[in-house]
C-alpha positions in Angstrom: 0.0 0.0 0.0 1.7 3.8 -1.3 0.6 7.1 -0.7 -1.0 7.4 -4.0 -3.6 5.1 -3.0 -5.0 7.0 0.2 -5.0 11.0 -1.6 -8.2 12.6 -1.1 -10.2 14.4 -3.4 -12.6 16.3 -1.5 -9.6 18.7 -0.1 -8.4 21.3 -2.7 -5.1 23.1 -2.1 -4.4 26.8 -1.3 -3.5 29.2 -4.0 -0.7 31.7 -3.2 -3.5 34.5 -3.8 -5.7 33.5 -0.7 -5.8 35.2 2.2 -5.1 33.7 5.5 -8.7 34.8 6.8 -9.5 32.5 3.4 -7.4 30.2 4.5 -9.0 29.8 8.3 -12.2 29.3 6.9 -11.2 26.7 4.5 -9.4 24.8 7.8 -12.5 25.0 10.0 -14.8 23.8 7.6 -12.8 20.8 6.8 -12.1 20.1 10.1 -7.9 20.1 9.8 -5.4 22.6 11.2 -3.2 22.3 7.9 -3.1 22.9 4.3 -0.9 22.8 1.3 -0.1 25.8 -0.8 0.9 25.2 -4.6 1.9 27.3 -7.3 0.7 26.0 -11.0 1.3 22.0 -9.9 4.5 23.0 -7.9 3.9 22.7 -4.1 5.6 25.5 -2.1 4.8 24.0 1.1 2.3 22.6 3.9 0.9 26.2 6.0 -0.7 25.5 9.5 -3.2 27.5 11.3 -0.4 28.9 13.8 1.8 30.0 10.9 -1.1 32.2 9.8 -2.2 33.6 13.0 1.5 35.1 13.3 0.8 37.0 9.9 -1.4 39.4 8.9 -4.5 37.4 7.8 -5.8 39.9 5.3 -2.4 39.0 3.0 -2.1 36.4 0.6 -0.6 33.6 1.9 1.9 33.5 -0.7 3.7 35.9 0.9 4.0 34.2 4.6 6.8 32.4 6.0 6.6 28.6 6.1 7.1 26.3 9.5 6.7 23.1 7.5 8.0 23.0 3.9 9.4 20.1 3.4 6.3 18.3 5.2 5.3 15.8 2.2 5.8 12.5 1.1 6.0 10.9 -2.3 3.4 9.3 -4.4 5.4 5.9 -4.4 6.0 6.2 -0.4 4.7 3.4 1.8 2.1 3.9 3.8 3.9 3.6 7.2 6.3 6.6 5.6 2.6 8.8 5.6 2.5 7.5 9.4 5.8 8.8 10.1 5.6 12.0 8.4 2.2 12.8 10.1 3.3 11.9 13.5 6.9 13.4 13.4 5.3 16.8 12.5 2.0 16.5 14.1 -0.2 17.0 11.0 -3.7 16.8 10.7 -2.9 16.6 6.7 0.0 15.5 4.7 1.1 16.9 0.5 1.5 14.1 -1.8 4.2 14.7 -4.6 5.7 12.6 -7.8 8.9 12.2 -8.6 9.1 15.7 -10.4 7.8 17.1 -7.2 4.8 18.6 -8.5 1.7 18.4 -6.1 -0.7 15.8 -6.5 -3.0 15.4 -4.0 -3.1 14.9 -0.2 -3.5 12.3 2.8 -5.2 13.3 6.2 -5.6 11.8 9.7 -9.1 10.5 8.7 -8.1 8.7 5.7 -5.3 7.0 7.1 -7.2 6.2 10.1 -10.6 4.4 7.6 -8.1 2.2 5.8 -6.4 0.6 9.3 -10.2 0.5 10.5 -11.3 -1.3 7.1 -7.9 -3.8 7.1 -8.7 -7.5 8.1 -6.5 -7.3 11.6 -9.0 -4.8 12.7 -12.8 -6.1 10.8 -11.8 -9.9 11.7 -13.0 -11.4 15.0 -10.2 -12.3 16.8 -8.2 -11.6 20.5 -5.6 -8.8 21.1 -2.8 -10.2 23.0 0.0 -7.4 24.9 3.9 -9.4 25.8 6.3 -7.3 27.6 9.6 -8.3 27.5 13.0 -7.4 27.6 14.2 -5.7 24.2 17.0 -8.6 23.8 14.8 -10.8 24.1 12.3 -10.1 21.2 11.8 -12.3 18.5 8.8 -12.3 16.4 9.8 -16.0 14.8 9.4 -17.4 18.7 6.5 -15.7 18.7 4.6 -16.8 15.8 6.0 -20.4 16.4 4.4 -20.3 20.1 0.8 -18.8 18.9 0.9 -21.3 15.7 1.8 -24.0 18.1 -1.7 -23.7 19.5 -3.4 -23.6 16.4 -3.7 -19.7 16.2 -2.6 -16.7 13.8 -1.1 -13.7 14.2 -3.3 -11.6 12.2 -1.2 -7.9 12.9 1.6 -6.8 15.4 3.0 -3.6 16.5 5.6 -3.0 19.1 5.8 0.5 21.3 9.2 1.0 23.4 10.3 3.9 25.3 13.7 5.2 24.2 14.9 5.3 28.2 13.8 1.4 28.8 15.3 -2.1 28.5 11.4 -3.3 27.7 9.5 -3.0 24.9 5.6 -4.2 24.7 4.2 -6.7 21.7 0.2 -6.3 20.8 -0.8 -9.2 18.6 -4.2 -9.2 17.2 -5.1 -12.9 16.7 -7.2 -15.0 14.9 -8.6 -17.0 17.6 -11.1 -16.0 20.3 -10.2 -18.0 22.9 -6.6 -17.8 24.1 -6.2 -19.5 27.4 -3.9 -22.0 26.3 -1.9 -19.3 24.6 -1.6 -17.3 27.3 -0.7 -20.6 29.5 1.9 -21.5 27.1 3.3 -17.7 27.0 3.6 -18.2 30.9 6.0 -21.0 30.7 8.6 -18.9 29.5 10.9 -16.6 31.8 11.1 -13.7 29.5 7.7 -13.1 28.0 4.9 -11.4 30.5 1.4 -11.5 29.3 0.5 -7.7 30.2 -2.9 -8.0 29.0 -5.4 -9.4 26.9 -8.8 -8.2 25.3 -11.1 -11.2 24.3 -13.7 -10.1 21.9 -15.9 -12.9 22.6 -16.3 -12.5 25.9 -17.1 -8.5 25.1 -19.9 -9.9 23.0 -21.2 -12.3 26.0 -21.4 -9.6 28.4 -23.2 -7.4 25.7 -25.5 -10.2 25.7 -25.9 -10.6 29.4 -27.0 -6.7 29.9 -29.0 -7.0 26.9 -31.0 -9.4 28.9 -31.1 -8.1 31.7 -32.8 -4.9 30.2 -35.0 -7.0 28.6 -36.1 -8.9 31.8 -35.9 -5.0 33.2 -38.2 -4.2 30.9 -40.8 -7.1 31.2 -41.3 -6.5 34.7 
């Protein structure tokens, strides 16, 4: 999955002519706190809300100073470049380019977040599993080989670590909704602590349970 495929088209650039008061407007209607400017197909760079409210916001924009131009990423980039780029500089938006670096379009926060939401880790029924372990001792192949061991799949995986610790923290989404034996089989090994687990089936049984109980609520 690239850039290219996630660019919106409901979100239509800034031209250098447009004032910042234009500008504002155009951010609070859409909802973002960013927006590209771009000359002809060139893009000159990515203006936020702050950089305007420094200026006088009867100018044109063309004529402001710039916190973020080289905030973009390129048509061909992978999707967890987009990620990077958007959390690095705390964008609500992010400029897509091509290889001539003309402007072609953009990503935002919403559109990245609608494909994770629509990818099969997150629509398929399934457990989400959080290891904590020492960084040395990571290894994803262990990992897969214990979960697979007990007839599961590892459906999606993403690791968080603080910079300052010797730990880091695994979530695995899996396949299966019922993981005791996982977790039993996890607890059998020194260096892997099951930190927490979040069992959609059981979710769904206590849904049911209160949904009875407002029926039987209601009956009375």
């Amino acid at each position: 999955m690239v850039a290219e495929s996630l660019i919106s088209d409901t979100i239509i650039p800034l031209r250098t002519s447009d004032t910042g008061e234009e500008a504002l407007g155009m951010m609070s209607d859409l909802f973002v706190r960013h927006l590209p400017i771009v000359n002809n197909e060139q893009l000159l760079g990515l203006i936020s809300e702050d950089d305007i409210l420094e200026e006088d916001t009867s100018e044109p924009v063309g004529s402001y100073g710039l916190s973020l131009g080289q905030a973009y990423v390129r048509n061909y980039d992978h999707i967890y470049e987009v990620m990077r780029k958007l959390a690095d500089y705390e964008l609500t938006v992010i400029p897509v380019v091509d290889a001539e670096n003309n402007y072609v379009g953009l990503i935002t926060q919403e559109d990245l977040l609608k494909f994770f939401a629509r990818t099969m880790s997150f629509t398929e029924a399934g457990t989400i599993l959080v290891l904590e372990m020492v960084k040395r001792d990571y290894s994803l192949a262990e990992i897969a080989r214990i979960v697979e061991s007990e007839g599961a799949t590892i459906l999606s995986t993403f690791i968080t670590s603080d910079d300052f610790s010797t730990k880091l923290q695994v979530t695995l989404k899996l396949n299966s909704l019922y993981i005791q034996n996982i977790i039993a089989t996890f607890n059998r090994y020194d260096h892997y602590m099951v930190s927490a687990s979040f069992n959609e089936a059981e979710y769904l049984d206590s849904l049911q349970e209160r949904y009875q109980s407002l029926v039987s609520y209601l009956n009375v």
